[in-house]
KEKOL-245494 format. One record per residue (C-alpha): z, x, y. Coordinates in steps of 0.25 Angstrom, whole numbers, plus 5000, padded with zeros to 4 digits. Last residue first. Layout:
N
ZXY...
This chain:
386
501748845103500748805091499548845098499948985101499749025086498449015090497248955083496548855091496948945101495949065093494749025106493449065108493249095092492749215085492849295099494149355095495549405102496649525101495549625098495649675085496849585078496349465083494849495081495249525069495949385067494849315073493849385062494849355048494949215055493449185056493249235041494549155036494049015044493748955030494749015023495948975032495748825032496948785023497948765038497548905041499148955046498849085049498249205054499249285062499049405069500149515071499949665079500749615091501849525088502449415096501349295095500649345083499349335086498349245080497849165071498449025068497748935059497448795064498148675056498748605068500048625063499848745054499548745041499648865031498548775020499248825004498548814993498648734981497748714968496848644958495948644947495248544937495448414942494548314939493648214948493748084947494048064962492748134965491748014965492647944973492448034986493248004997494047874991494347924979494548054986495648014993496347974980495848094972496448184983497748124982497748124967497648264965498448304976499548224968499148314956499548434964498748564964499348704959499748794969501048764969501848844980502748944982502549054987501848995000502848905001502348775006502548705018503148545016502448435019503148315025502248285036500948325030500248455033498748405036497748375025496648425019496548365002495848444991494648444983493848544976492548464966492048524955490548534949489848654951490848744959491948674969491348544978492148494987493348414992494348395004495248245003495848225019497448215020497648135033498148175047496848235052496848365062495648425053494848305047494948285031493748225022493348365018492148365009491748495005490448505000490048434986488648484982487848364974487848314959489448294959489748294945490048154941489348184925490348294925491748224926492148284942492948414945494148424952494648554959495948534967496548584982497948584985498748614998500048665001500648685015500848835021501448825036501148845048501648855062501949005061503349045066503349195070504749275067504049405060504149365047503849215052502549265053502449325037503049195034502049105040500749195035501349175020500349025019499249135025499649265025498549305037499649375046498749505052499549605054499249715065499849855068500149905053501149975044501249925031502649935025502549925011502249854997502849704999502549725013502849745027501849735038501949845048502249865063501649735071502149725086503249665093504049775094504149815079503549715069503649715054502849605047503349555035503049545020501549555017501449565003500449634994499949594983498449604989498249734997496949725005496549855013495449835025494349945024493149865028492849865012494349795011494049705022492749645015493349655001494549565007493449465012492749454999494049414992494549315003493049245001493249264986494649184986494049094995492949044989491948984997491848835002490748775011490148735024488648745026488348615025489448565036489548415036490548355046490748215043490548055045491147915046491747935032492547795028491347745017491047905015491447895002491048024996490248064982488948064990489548194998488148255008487548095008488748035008489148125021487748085025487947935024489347955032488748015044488548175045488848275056488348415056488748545051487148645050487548715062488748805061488448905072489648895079489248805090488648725080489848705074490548645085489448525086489648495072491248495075490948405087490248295077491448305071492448285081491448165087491648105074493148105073493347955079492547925067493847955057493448015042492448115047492148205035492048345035491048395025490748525020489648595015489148655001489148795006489548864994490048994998490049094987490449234987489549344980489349424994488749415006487849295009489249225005490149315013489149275024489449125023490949155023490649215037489749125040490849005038492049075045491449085059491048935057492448915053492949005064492248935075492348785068493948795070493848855083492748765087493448645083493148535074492948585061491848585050491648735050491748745034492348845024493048775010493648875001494748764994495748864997496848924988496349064988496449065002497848995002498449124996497849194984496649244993496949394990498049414981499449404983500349454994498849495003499049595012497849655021497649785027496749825039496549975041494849955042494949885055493349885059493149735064492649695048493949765045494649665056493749555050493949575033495549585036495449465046494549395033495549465022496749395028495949245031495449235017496749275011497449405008498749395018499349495029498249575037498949705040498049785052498149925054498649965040499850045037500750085022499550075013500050005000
């Protein structure tokens, strides 16, 4: 275990190897990253993959769309597959339908021109399995998809390492020591690491790690569960499924997700906003097994959504965890007393997705105290919450 590094980036998922991957990219070759457990094995590894721009702010469609060509690219690159099946939003309240049709709009600033806006009939027409009896519209974007995360956080990692980044996996993180308001060393389950700049990326941990040094995140690791069903073969889907996400970001009731998953299964699970007596999760010590009462909720709201799935059998499941904070927006930025520490945090279950963008406003960060990725990182401050 090296005993210095310039910049410490603490956690091994899709958003620690993308800053890692960006301030090499940027020409840091002393950067080191610590991963507890094995790249990916957090929340990244527990993610449905999904990567789509279909938001309603330029921020959030900013680092989407950022994030979109760069997985795109990885693709063209490498062995890594990105099926861009599409994506669809559905508009469940017409009061909303300006909203979407602004999104369409936003995205062209950004370069994502084939989204557009589709009427019930051609929602049918892109998912004929879905009662679109109460849809008054969606969001469509084709070249949306889902990749898998533990290769994408793989392929990352190789790209820091041959920029010269180290990547030690088994290692803990266990404090960060701080002299006179500035960044000293990283202690950890093999050693003092001497360092200028940590880089807090710990995902459902990234809490603790800040309250180490006396700084309150608002956010907090909450469960989530995805499953893999698949239908009787003679009702085998005979078209591409994209993802169908009948939840609007800000909207107070749980939304059914789905989409296709190989040749012939079907990944579902539920969006939904923390509820009011939910408790945090400890993120050593949770099930990651899937609940059979989240079985049924889904095949209730999809017996309605899509009736044609509710037969479908399980075959796999899971739990992850979604570090939410209160308005669901990560924070990345400085740390408000200490010089040297950046957080990235708090992803709210949309983390790999916008890891690309994230990893590239980070080093930015760290580099030159700012980033030209996206006019404005309010939307992300920590500042926000005061």
């Amino acid at each position: 275990m090296q005993d210095h590094a310039s910049i410490v980036v603490v956690g091994g998922g899709i958003i620690g190897v993308s800053i890692a991957n960006a301030l090499t990219k940027a020409g840091v070759e002393d950067v080191l990253v610590l991963e507890k457990d094995s790249l990916a094995s957090g929340s990244t590894g527990r993610s449905a993959g999904v990567i789509e721009t279909q938001y309603f702010t330029d921020f959030d469609v900013a680092i989407r769309a950022y994030s979109l060509r760069a997985f795109e690219r990885v693709a063209d690159e490498t062995r890594a597959e990105f099926p861009q099946v599409g994506y669809v939003r559905l508009l469940m309240d017409p009061d909303d339908e300006e909203r979407f049709r602004e999104s369409i709009r936003i995205q062209r600033r950004h370069g994502v021109d084939d989204a557009r806006f589709l009427d019930p009939s051609e929602v049918a027409t892109v998912v004929p399995d879905l009662n679109v009896e109460d849809v008054h519209g969606a969001i469509y974007g084709p070249s949306d998809g889902y990749a898998d995360p533990y290769t994408m956080t793989q392929i990352f990692a190789e790209r820091a390492r041959t920029n010269g980044a180290t990547v030690h996996t088994g290692v803990a993180a266990e404090s960060v020591a701080v002299d006179d308001g500035e960044v000293r060393a990283v202690e950890t389950s093999e050693g003092r690491v001497e360092c200028e700049t940590v880089v807090n990326a710990a995902g459902p941990w990234a809490p603790r790690l800040a309250a180490q040094t006396g700084l309150e995140l608002p956010a907090a690791p909450y469960r989530r569960q995805v499953i893999v069903a698949e239908p009787p073969e003679e009702d085998a889907p005979d078209y591409t499924i994209p993802t169908v996400m009948e939840y609007v970001p800000g909207g107070s009731k749980a939304g059914v997700y789905f989409r296709g998953e190989g040749a012939n299964q079907v990944l579902l699970g539920l969006h939904q906003e923390v509820g009011t007596d939910e408790e945090p999760s400890d993120p050593d010590r949770y099930s990651t097994d899937y609940d059979e009462s989240v079985v049924l909720e889904i095949s209730d709201l999809l017996d309605h959504r899509a009736p044609a799935f509710s037969d479908l059998s399980v075959v796999n499941g899971w739990s992850g965890l979604y570090t939410i904070t209160p308005d669901t927006q990560p924070i990345i930025d400085t740390h408000p007393s200490i010089d040297g520490y950046v957080l990235a945090a708090g992803f709210s279950g949309k983390g790999f997705q916008i890891g690309p963008a994230v990893g590239e406003i980070v080093s930015d960060l760290v580099l030159d105290g700012e980033t030209d990725l996206v006019p404005d990182l309010s939307p992300v401050s920590l500042s926000r919450f005061e």
